[in-house]
C-alpha positions, 0 to 999 in steps of 0.5 A: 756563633756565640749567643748575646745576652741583652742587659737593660739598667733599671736602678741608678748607680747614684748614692751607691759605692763608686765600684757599681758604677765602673761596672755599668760603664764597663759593660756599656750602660750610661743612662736608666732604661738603656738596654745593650747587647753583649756577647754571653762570656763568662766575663761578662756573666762576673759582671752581670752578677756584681750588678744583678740588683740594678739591671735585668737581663734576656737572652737573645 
């Protein structure tokens, strides 16, 4: 069973290159505080990373 890792946005993507907010759209994030949950792949772990100064993420 693979493990999840829940990612919440904390900081808008508005005045920001437009390449952040593709990345929050790719993994699922629309709206400050929205908190997703989502499989613990190294795919997702890249894009966690581009994006590391805008979210916070647990581990489930």
């Amino acid at each position: 069973m693979a493990t999840e890792v829940k990612v919440t946005l904390k900081r808008s993507p508005i005045g920001r290159k437009e390449y952040f907010s593709k990345v929050l759209k790719g993994l699922g994030l629309k709206r400050l505080h929205q908190t997703v949950t989502l499989k613990d792949t190294p795919e997702i772990r890249g894009m966690i990373r581009k994006v590391e100064h805008m979210v916070t993420v647990e581990d489930c």
